[in-house]
C-alpha positions in Angstrom: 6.2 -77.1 -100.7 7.2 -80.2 -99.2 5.5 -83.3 -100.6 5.5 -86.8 -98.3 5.9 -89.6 -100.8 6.5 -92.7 -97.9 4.2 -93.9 -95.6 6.8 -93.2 -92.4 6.5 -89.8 -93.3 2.4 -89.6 -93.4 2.5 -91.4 -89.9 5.0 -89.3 -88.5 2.3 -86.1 -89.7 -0.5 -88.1 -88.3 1.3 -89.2 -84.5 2.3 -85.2 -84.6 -1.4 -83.6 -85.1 -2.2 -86.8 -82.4 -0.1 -85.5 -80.3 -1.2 -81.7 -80.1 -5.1 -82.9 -79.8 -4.0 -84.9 -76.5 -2.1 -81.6 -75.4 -5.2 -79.9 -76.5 -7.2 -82.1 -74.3 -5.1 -82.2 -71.2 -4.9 -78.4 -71.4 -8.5 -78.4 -71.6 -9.2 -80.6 -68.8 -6.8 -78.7 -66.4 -7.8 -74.9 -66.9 -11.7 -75.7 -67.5 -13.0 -78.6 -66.3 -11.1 -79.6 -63.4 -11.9 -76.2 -61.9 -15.4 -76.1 -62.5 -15.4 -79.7 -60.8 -13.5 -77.4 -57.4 -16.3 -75.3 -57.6 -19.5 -77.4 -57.4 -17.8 -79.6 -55.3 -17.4 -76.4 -52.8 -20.8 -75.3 -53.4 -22.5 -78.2 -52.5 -20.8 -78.8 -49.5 -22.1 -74.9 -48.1 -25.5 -76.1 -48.8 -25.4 -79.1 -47.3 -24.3 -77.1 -44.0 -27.1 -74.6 -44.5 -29.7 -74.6 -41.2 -32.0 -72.8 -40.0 -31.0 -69.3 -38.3 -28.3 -69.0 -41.1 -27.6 -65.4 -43.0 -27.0 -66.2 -46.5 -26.8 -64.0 -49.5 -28.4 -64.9 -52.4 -27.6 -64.2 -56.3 -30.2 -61.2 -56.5 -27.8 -59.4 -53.7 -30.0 -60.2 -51.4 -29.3 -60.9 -47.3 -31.5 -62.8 -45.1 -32.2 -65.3 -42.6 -33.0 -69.2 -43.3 -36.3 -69.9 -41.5 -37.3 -73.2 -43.5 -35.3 -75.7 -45.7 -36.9 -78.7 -47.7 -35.0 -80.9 -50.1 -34.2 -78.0 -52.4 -36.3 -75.4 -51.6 -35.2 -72.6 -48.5 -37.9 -70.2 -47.5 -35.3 -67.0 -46.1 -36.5 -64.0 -44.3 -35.6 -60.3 -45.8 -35.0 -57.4 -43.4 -36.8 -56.7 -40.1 -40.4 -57.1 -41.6 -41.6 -60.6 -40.7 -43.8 -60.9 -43.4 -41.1 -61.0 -45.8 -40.3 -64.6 -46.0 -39.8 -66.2 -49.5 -39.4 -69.4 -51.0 -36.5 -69.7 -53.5 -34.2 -72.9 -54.5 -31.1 -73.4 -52.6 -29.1 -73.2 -56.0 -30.1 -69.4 -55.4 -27.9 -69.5 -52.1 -24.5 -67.8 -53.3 -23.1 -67.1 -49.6 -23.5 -68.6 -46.1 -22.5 -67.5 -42.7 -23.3 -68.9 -39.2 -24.9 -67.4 -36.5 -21.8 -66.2 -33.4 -22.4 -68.5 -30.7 
């Protein structure tokens, strides 16, 4: 068992364990932050391109049209049945595609 008797040698301990909490935090920061960060950023940028006449999928599984879009609210248009139109939040929006030209 080794026993530090000088203050250099508690220091050195302390600056050690300081130094694997920064490496701790950097790790941190660059496998589960930064990422997440990518992926909102990427996300909000689809639904800022949203329009109407735009398939999307949505996070039920869902596919269907964009007939109406508010601030955050879409209304979208399942299958062939025109009375299926259905107001959800744009968060719900997982996938977008444009309409061919």
């Amino acid at each position: 068992m080794l026993i530090l008797t000088d203050a250099a040698g508690m220091a050195g301990g302390l600056g050690g364990i300081l130094l694997y909490v920064v490496m701790i935090g950097i790790v941190f920061y660059l496998m589960l932050y930064r990422p997440q960060k990518k992926q909102q950023k990427k996300t909000k940028e689809m639904l800022d391109q949203l329009a109407v006449g735009d398939s999307v999928l949505t996070t039920s599984g869902f596919y269907g049209v964009v007939i109406d879009i508010t601030d955050d609210t879409v209304i979208v248009e399942f299958g062939n049945n025109k009375n299926c139109r259905i107001p959800m939040q744009k968060a719900a929006i997982t996938q977008l595609e444009k309409p061919e030209v």
